[in-house]
N, C-alpha and C positions, 0 to 999 in steps of 0.2 A: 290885462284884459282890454278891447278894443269893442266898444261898443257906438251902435250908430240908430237912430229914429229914421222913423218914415212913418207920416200922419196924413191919411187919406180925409179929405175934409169934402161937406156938400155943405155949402156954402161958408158957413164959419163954422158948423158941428163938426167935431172928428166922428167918424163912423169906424174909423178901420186905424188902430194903432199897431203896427209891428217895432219890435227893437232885435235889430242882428246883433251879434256879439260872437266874436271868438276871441279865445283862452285856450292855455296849454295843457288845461285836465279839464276835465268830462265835468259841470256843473251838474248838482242834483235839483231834479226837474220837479220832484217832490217840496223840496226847500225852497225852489222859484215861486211855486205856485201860489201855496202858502203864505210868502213872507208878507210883510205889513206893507213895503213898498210898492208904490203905483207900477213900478216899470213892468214887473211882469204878470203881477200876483193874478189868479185867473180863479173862479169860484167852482166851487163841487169839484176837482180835480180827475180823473180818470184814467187810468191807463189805457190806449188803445194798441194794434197789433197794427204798426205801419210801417216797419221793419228798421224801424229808426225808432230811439226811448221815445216813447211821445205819451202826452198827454191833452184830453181835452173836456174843458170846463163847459158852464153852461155858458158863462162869457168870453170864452178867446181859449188858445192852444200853445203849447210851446214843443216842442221837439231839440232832440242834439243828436249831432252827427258826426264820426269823425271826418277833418277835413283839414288838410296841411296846407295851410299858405302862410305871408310871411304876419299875420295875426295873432298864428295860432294853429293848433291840433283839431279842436273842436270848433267846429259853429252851431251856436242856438239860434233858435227863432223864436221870436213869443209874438203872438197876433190876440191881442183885444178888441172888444167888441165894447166901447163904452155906454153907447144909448140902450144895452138890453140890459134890465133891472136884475138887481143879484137875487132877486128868485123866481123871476121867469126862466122854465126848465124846457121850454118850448121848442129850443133854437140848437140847443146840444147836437140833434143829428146833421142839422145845415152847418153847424161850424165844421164839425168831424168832416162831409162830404169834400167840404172847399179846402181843407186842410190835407186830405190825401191828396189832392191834388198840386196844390200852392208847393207843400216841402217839398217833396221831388222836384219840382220844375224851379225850385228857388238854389238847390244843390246843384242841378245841374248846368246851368246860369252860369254859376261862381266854379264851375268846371271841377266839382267831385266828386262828379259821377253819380252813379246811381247804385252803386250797390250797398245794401243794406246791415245795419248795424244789428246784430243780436238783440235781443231785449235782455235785460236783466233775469226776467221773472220767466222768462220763455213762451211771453205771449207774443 
């Protein structure tokens, strides 16, 4: 697994944490969310229908997609939102709007195109 930071900061606060990461099997985005670990863990979890497995919290999102470069098969994204309090449920549909946007143009960037990955569950 090859994974890499990028921390958006207004002044010294981070406001905007993303972690890329590819790997050669499909990480469960369920088990990200959750874990106890800072890197991705994201709160209230949710499945959204973005045609890539995604998911997104009240504090941040992750997504996987398949993607072959010399990394890996897959890339993840996770984007955290640290300054919103793990039970302000406020912010959920602005993260959801910025994150249909952001994954796509983040895939297409790193030249994977854009077509879309099934969901599991068929959302």
């Amino acid at each position: 697994m090859i994974t890499a930071p990028c921390i958006l900061l207004s002044e010294r606060d981070p406001v905007l944490e993303f972690r890329f990461s590819w790997d050669d099997t499909a990480t469960d985005l369920g088990y990200l969310a959750t874990g106890a670990g800072s890197i991705s863990h994201v709160t209230a979890p949710q499945d959204i229908n973005l045609g890539y497995k995604s998911i997104v919290g009240t504090d941040g999102a992750i997504s996987i997609a398949k993607c072959k470069t010399k990394g890996g098969n897959y890339f993840t994204l996770t984007l955290q939102v640290p300054e919103i309090p793990l039970t302000d449920q406020t912010h959920r549909k602005d993260i959801e709007k910025f994150w249909r946007a952001y994954f796509p143009a983040t895939l297409k960037t790193l030249g994977c195109g854009v077509r879309a990955t099934p969901h599991p569950s068929g959302s």
